[in-house]
C-alpha positions as CSV (number, residue, x, y, z in Angstrom):
1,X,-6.5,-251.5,47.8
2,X,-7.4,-247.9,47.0
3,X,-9.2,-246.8,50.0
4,X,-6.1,-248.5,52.2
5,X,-4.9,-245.9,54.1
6,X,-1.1,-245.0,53.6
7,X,-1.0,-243.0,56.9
8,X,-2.5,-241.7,60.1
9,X,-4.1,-245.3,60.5
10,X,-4.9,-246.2,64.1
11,X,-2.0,-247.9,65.8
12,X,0.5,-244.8,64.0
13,X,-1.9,-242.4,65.7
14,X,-1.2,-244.0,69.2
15,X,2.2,-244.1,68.7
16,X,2.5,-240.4,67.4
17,X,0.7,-240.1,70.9
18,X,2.6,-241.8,73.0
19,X,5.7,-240.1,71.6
20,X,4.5,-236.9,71.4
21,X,4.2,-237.2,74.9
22,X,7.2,-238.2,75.7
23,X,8.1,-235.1,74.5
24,X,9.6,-236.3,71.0
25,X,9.4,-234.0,68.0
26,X,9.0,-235.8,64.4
27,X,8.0,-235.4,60.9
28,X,4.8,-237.5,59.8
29,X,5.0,-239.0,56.5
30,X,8.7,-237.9,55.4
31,X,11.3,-239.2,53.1
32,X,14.1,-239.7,55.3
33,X,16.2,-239.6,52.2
34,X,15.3,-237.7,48.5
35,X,13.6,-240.6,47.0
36,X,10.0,-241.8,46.9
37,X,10.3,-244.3,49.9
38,X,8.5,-242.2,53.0
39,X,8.6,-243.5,56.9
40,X,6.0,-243.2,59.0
41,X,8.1,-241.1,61.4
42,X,11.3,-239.3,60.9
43,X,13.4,-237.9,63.2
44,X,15.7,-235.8,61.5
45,X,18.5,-234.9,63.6
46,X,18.8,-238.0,65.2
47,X,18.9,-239.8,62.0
48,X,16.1,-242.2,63.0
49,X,13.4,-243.6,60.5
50,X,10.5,-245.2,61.7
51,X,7.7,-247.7,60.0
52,X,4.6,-249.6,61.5
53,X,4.3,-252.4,59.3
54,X,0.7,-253.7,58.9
55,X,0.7,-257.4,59.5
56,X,-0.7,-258.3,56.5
57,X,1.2,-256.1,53.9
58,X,4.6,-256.8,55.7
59,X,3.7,-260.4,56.6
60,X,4.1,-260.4,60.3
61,X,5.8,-264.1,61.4
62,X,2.5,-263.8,64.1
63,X,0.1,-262.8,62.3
64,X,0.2,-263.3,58.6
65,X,-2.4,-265.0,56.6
66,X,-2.4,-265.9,52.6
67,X,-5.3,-264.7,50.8
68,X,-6.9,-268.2,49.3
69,X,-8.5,-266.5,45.9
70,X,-5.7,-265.4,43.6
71,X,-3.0,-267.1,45.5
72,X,0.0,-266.6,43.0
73,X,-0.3,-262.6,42.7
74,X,-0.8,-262.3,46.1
75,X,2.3,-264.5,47.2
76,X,4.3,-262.2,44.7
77,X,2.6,-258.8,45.8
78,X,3.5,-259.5,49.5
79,X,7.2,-261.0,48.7
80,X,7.9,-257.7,46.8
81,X,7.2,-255.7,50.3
82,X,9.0,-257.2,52.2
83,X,12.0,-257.4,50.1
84,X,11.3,-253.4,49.5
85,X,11.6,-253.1,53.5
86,X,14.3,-254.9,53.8
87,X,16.2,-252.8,50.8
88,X,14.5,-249.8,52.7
89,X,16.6,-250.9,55.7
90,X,19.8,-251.6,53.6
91,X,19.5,-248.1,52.0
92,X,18.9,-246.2,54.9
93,X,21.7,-247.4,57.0
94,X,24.0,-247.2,54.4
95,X,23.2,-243.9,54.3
96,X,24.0,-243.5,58.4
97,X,20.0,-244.0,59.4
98,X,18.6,-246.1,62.6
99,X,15.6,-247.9,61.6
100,X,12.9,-249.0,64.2
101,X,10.5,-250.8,62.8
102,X,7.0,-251.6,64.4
103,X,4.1,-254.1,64.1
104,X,0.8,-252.7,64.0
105,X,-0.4,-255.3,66.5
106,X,2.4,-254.1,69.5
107,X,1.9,-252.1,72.4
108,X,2.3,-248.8,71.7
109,X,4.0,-248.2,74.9
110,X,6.8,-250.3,74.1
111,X,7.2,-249.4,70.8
112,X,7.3,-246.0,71.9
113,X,10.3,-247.1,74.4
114,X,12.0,-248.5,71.5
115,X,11.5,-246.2,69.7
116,X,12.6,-243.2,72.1
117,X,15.9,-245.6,73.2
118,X,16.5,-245.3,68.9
119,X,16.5,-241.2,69.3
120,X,18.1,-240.7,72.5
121,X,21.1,-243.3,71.8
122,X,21.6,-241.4,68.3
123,X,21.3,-238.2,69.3
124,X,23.9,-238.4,71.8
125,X,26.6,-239.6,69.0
126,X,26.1,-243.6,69.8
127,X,25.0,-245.6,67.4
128,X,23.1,-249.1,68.5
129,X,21.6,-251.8,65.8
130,X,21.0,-250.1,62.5
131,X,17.4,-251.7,62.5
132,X,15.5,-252.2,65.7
133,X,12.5,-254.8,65.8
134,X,10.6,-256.3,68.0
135,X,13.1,-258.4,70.5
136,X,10.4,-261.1,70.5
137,X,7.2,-261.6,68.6
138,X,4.3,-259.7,70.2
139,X,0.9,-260.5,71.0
């Protein structure tokens, strides 16, 4: 698990791409809020925190598999991820955040467009969901 990379893997790099040019402005690899939990992308003044989830550590309802050697730790190890997302989530918004959160396996186009809606709607003062997934399960 050591040589997993925590950032700049491939599907972040084409979204960093296709945002940057869109002509959206982020921080890579920030703490939205003082604590240890970093997003992949944060856009500060707009309050918007955004994660691509790899479908195996975040156990992607598509594309999720179980390990079969070790079963029990693994089941336990994934299960804790997840339920640290979703008090990621919980914490952010609390704290007046957007969160957009991304599969590895989507288009980066229209997580990008997601993603830009997310920055544009907060920036102008409106507020949509607090956590913005995929609207259906992506290929």
């Amino acid at each position: 698990m050591g040589r997993q990379g925590r950032r700049d893997t491939a599907p972040e790099l084409a979204l960093r791409r296709e945002l940057w040019r869109r002509g959206l402005r982020y921080r890579v690899d920030a703490a939205p809020t003082p604590g240890r939990r970093r997003a992949d992308l944060v856009f500060a003044r707009a309050r918007v925190a955004v994660y691509v989830d790899g479908c195996f550590w975040h156990r992607c309802p598509e594309h999720s598999t179980a390990p079969t050697s070790n079963r029990a730790w693994w089941a336990a190890k994934l299960d804790a991820n997840v339920a640290r997302d979703r008090a990621t989530d919980d914490e952010l918004e609390a704290a007046g955040w957007v969160v957009v959160r991304v599969w590895e396996h989507e288009d980066p186009l229209e997580a990008a467009e997601r993603v830009q809606g997310a920055v544009n709607s907060s920036a102008q003062g409106g507020r949509r969901s607090p956590t913005i997934r995929p609207s259906r399960p992506l290929r």
